[in-house]
Backbone as a printed PyTorch tensor [residue, N CA C, xyz], in Angstrom:
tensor([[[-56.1990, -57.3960,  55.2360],
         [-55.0350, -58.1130,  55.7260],
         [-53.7560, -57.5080,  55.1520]],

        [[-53.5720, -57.5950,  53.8660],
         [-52.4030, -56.2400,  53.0650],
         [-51.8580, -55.4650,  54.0320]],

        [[-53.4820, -54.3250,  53.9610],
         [-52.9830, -53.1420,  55.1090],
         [-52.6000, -53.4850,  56.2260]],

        [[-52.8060, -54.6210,  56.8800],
         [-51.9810, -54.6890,  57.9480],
         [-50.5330, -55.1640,  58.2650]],

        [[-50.4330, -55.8600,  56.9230],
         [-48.4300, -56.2470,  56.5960],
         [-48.1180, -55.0230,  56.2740]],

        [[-48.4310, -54.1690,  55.5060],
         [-48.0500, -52.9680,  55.3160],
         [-47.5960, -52.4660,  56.3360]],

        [[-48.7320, -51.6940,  56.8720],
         [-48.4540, -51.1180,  58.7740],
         [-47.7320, -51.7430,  59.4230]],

        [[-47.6330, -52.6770,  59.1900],
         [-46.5440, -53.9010,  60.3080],
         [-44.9280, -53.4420,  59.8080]],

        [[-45.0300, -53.6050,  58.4750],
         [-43.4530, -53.0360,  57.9460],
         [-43.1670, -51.6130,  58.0410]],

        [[-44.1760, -51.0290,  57.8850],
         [-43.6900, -49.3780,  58.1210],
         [-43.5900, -49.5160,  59.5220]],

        [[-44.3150, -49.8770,  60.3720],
         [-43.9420, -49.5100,  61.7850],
         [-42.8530, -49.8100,  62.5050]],

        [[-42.0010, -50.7990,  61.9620],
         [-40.7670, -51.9050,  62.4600],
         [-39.7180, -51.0960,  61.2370]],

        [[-40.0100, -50.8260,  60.1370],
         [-38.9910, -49.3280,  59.5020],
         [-38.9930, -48.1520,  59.8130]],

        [[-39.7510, -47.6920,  59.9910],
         [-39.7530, -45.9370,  60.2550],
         [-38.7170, -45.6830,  61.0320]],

        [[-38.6110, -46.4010,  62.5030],
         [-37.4170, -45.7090,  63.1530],
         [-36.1610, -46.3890,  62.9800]],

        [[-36.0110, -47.3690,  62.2750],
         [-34.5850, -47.7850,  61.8250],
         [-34.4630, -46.4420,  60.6440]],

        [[-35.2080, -46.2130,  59.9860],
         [-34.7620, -45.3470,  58.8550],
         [-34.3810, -43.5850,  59.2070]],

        [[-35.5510, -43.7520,  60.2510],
         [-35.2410, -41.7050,  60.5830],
         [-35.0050, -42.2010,  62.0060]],

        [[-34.6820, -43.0850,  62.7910],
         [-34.3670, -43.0140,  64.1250],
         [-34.6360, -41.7000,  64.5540]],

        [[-35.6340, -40.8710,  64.5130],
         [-35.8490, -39.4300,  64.8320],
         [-36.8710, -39.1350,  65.1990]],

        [[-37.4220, -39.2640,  66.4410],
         [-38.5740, -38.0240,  66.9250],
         [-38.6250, -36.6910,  66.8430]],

        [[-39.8700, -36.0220,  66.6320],
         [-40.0120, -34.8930,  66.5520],
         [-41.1080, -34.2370,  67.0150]],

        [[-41.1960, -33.4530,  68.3220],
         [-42.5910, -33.9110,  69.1830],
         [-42.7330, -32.6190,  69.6020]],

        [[-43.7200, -31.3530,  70.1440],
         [-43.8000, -30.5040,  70.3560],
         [-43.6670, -29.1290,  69.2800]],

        [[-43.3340, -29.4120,  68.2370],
         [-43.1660, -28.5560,  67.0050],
         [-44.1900, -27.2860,  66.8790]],

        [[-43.9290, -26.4090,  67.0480],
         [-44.7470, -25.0040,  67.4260],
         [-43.8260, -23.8500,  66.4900]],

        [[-44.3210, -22.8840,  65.5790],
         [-43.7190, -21.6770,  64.9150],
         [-44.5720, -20.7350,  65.8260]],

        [[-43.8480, -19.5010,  66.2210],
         [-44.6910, -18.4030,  66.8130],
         [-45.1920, -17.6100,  65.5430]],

        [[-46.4480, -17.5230,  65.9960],
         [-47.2990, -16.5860,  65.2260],
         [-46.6140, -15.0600,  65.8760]],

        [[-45.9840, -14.1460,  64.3800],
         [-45.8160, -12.9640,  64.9100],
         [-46.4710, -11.5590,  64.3510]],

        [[-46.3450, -10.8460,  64.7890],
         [-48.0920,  -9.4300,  64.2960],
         [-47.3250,  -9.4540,  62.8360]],

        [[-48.4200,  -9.0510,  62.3980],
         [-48.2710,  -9.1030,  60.8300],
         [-47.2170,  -7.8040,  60.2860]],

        [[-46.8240,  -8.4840,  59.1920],
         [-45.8250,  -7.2060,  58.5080],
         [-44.1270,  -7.8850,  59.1190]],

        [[-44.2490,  -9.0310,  60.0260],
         [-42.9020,  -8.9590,  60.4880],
         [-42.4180, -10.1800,  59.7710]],

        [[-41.0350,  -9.9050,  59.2660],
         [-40.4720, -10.7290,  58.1970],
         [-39.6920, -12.1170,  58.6030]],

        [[-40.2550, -12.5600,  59.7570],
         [-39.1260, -13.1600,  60.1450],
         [-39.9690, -13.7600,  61.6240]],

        [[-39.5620, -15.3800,  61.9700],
         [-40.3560, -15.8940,  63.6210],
         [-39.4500, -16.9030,  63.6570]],

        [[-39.8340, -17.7500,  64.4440],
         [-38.8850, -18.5000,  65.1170],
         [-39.7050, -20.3280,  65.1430]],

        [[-38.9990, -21.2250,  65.3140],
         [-39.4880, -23.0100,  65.4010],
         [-39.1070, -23.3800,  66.5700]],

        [[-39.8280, -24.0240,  67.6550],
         [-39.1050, -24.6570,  68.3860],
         [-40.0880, -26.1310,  68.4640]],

        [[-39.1390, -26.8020,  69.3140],
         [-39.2890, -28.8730,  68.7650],
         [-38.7510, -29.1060,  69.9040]],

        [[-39.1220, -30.4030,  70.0420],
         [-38.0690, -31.4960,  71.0720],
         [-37.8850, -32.5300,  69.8950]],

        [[-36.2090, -32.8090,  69.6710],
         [-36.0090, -33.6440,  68.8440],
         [-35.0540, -34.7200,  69.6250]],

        [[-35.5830, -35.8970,  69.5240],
         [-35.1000, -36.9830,  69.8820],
         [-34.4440, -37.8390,  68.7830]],

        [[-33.1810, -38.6130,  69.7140],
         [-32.5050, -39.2100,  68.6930],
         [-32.7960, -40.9190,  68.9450]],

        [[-33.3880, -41.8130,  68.7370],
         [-33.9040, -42.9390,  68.8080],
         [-32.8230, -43.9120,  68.3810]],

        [[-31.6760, -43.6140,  66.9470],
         [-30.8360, -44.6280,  66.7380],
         [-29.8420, -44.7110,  67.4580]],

        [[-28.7320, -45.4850,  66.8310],
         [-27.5100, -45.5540,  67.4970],
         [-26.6090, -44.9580,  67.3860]],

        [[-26.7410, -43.8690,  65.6500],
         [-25.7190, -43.1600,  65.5990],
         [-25.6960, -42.0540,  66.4500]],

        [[-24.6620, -40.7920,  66.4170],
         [-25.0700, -39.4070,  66.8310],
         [-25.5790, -38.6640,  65.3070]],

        [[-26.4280, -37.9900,  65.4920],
         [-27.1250, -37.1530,  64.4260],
         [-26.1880, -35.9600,  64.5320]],

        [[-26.4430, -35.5040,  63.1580],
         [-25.7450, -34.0390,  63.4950],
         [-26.8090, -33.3810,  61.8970]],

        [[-27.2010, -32.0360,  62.8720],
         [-28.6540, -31.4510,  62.4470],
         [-28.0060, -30.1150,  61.5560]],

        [[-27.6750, -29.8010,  60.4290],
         [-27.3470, -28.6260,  59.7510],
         [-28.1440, -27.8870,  59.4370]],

        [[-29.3610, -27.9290,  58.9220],
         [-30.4050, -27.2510,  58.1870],
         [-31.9110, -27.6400,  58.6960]],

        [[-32.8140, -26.5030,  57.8460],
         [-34.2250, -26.8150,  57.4960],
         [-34.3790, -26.4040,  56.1330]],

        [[-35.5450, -26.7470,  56.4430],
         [-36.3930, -26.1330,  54.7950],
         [-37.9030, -25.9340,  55.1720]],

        [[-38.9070, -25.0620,  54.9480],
         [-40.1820, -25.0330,  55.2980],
         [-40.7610, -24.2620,  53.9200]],

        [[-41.8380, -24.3250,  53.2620],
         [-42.0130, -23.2430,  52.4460],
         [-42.2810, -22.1150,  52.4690]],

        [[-42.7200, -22.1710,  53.9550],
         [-43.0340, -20.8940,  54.2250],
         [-41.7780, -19.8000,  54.4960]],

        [[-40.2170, -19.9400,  54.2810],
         [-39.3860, -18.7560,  54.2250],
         [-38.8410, -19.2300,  53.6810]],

        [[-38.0990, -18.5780,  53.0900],
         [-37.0280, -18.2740,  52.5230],
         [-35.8730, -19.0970,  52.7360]],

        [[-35.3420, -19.0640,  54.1090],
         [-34.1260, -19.3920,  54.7880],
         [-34.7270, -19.9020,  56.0900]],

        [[-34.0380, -21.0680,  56.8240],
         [-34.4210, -21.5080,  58.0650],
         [-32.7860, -21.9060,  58.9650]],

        [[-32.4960, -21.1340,  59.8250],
         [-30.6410, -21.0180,  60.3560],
         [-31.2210, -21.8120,  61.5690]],

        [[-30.4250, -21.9990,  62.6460],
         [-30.1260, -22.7980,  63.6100],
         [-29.7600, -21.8990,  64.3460]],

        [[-29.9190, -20.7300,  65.3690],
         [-29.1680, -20.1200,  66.3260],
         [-29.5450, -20.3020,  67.3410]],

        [[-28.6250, -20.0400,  68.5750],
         [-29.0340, -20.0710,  70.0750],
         [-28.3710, -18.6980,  70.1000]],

        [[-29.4190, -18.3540,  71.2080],
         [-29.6390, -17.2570,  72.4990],
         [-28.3670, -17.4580,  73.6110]],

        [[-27.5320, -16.4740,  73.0530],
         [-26.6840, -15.9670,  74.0890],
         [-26.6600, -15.0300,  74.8480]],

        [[-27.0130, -14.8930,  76.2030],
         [-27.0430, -14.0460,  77.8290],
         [-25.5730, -13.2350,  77.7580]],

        [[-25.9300, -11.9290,  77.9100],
         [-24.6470, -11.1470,  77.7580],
         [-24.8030, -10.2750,  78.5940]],

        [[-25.2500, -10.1600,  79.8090],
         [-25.5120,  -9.6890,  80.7750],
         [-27.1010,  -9.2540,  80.6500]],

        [[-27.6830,  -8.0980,  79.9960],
         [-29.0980,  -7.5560,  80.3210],
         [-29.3110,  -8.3880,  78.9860]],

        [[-28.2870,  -8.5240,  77.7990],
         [-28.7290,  -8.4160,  76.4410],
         [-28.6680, -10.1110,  76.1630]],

        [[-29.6360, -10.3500,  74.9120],
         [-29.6210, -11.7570,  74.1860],
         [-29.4350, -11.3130,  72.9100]],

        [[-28.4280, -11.8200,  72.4570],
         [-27.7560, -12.0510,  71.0130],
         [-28.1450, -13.5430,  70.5580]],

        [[-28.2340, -13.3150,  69.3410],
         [-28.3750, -14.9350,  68.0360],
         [-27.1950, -15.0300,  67.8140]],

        [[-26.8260, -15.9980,  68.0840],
         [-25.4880, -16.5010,  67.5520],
         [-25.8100, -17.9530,  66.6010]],

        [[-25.2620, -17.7830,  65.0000],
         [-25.8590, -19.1040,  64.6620],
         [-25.2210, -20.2690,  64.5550]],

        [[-25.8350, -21.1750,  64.6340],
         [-25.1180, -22.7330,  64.8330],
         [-24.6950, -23.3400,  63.5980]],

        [[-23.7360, -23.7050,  63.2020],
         [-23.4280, -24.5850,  62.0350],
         [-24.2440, -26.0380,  61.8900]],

        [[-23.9370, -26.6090,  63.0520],
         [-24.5110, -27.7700,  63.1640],
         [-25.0060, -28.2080,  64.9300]],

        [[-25.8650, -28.8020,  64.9000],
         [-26.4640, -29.0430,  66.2620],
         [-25.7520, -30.9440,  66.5980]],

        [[-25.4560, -31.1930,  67.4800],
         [-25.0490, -32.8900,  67.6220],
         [-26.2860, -33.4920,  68.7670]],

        [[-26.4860, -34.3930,  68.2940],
         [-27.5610, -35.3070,  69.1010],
         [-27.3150, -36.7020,  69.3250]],

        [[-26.9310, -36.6520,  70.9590],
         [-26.5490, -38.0760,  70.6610],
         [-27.0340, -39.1310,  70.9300]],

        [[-27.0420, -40.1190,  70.3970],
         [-27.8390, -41.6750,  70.3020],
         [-28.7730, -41.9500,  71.5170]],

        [[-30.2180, -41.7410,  71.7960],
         [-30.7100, -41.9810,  72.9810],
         [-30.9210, -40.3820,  73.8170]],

        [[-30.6450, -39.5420,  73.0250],
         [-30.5560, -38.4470,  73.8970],
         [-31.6970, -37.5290,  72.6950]],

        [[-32.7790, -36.0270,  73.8230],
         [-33.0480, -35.6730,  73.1790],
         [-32.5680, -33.9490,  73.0920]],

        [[-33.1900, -32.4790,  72.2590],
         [-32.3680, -31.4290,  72.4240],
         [-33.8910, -30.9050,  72.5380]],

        [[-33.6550, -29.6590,  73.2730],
         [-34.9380, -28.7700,  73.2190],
         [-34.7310, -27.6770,  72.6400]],

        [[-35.6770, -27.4480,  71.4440],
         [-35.4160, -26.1690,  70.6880],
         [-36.4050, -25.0480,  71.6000]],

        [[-36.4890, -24.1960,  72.0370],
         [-37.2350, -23.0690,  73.2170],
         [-37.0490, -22.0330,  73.3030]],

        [[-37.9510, -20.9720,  73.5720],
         [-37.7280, -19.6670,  73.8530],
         [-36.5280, -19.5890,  74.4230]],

        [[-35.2990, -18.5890,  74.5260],
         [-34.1350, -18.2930,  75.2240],
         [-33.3350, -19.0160,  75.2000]],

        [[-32.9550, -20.1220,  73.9450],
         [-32.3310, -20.9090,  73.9340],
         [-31.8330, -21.5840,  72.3430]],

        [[-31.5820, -22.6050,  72.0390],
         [-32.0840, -23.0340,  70.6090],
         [-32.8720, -23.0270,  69.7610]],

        [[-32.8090, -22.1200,  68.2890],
         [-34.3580, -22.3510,  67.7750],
         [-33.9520, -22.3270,  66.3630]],

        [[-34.8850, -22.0330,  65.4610],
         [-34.5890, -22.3470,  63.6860],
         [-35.1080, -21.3430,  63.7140]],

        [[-34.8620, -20.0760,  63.0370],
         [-34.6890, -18.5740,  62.4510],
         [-35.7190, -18.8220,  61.4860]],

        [[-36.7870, -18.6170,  61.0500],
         [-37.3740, -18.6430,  59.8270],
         [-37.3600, -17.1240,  59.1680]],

        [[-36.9730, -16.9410,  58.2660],
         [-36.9310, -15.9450,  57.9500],
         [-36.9960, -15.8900,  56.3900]],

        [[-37.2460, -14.2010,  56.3940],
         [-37.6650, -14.1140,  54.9380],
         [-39.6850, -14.9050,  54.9200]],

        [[-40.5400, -14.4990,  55.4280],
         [-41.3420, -14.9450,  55.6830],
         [-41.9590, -14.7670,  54.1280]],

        [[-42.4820, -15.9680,  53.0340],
         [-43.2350, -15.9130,  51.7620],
         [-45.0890, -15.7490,  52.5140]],

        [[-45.5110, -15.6250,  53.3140],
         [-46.9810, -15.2950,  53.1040],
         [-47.2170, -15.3360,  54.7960]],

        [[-48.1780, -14.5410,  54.8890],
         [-48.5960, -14.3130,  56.5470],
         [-49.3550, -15.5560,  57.2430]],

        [[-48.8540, -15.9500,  58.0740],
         [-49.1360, -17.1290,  59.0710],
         [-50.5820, -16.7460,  59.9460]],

        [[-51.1830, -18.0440,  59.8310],
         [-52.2580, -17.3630,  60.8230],
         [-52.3240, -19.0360,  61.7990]],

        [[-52.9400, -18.3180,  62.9250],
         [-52.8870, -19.0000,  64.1760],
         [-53.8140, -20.5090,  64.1490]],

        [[-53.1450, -21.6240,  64.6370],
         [-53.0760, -22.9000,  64.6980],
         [-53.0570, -23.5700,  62.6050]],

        [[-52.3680, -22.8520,  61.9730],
         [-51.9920, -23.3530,  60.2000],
         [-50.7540, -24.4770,  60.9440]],

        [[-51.0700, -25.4740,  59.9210],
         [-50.1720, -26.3820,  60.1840],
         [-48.8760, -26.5650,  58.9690]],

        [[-47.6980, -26.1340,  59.5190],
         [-46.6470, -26.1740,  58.6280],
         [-45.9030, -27.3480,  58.7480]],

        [[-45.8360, -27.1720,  57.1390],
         [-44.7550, -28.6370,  56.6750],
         [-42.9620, -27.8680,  57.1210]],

        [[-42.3950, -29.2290,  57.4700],
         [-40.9600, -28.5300,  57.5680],
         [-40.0620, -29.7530,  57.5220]],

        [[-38.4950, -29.4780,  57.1150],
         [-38.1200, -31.0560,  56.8840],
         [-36.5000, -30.1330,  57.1660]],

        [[-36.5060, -31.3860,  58.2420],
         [-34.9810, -31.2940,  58.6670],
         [-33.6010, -31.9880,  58.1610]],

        [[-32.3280, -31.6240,  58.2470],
         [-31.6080, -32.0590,  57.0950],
         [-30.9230, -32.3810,  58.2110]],

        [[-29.6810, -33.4260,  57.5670],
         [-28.7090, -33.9320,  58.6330],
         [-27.7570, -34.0980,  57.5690]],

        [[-26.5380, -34.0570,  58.7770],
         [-25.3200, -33.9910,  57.9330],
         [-24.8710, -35.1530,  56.9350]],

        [[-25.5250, -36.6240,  57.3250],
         [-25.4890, -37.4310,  56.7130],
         [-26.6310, -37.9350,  55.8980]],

        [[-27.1350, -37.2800,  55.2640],
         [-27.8530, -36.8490,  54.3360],
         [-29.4980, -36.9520,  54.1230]],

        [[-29.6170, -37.4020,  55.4400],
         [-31.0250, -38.0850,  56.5920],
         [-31.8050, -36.8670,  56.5780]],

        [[-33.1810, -37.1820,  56.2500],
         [-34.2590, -35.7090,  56.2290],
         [-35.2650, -36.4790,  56.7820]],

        [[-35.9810, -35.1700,  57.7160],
         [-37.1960, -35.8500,  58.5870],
         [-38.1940, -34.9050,  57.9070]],

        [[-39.3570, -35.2820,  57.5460],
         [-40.6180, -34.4270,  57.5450],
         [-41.4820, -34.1340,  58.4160]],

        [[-42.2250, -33.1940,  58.7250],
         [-42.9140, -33.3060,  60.1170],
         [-43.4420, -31.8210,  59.7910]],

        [[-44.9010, -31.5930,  60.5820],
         [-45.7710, -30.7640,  60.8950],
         [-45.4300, -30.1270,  62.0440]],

        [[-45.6650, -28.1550,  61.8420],
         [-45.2040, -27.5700,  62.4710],
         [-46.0280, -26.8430,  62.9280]],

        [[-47.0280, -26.4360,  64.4470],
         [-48.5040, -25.6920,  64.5250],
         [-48.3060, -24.1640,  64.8540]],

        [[-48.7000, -23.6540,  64.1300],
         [-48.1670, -21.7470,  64.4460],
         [-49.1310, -21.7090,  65.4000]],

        [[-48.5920, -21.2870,  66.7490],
         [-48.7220, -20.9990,  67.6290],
         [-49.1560, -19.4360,  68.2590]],

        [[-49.5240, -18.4890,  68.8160],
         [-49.7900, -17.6420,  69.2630],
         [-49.5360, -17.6230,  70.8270]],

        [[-48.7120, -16.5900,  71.3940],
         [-48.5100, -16.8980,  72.5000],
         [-47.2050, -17.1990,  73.1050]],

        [[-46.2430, -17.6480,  71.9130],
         [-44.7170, -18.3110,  72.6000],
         [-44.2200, -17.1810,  73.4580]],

        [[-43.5970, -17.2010,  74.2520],
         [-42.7600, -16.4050,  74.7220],
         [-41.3900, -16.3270,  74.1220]],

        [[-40.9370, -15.1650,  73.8360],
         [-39.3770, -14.7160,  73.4150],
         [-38.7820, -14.0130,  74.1320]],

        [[-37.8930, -14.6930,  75.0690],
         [-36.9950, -13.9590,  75.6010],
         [-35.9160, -13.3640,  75.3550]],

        [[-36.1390, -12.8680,  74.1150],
         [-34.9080, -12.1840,  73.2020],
         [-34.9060, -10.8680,  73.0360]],

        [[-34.0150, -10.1600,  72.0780],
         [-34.2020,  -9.3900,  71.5670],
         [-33.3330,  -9.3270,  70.3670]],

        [[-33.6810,  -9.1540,  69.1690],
         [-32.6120, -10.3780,  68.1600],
         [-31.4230,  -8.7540,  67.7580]],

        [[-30.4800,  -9.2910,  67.9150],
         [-29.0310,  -8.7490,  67.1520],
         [-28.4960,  -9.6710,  67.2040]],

        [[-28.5510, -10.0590,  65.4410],
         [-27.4310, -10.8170,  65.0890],
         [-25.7500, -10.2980,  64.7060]]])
């Protein structure tokens, strides 16, 4: 009976506290030796505020940036984001050719379906934790010059 007041209060807190989904979370698995892959997510914003998304952290690199894929005629450039805005009820798609989190500086070689920890930061000082599945297969429609 406990466990079920328990579960009852976490379930009626969780999204007052991270008002934040995080659903589709995939890292591309890339051939070995390469220092550097990419995160993409669908992140939903469930509260009332607007979120505003600055950072990651994963252990697996070093550094985790925020850039989108800019079309420059044949070419795609990274351009990186300071901050991403999400607003109340609305969600963003992180995706090949588009928005994604830079992982870089890769600390140890990824292998296909490892499940990574990763925790997102917000400007107001809000962190989400969440599992990330290295994937094999993403498509990149890039070609990175930053």
């Amino acid at each position: 009976m406990r466990r079920f007041f328990i579960g009852l209060i976490l379930f009626f807190c969780l999204p007052v506290i991270a008002g934040i989904e995080i659903t589709d979370a995939n890292i591309r698995l890339m051939p070995p030796g390469m220092p550097n892959t990419v995160a993409y997510m669908v992140i939903k914003n469930t509260g009332q505020d607007t979120l505003r998304l600055v950072s990651a952290t994963t252990p697996i690199a070093a550094m985790a940036e925020l850039h989108q894929s800019v079309f420059q005629g044949e070419m795609v450039t990274m351009q990186p984001l300071s901050e991403l805005t999400i607003a109340p009820g609305k969600s963003v798609v992180l995706a090949p050719g588009g928005i994604h989190f830079m992982l870089m500086q890769l600390t140890s070689a990824l292998q296909e379906g490892q499940s990574v920890p990763m925790t997102l930061l917000f400007k107001n000082g809000e962190q989400v934790s969440f599992s990330a599945n290295v994937v094999a297969g993403l498509t990149s429609q890039h070609t990175h010059h930053h």
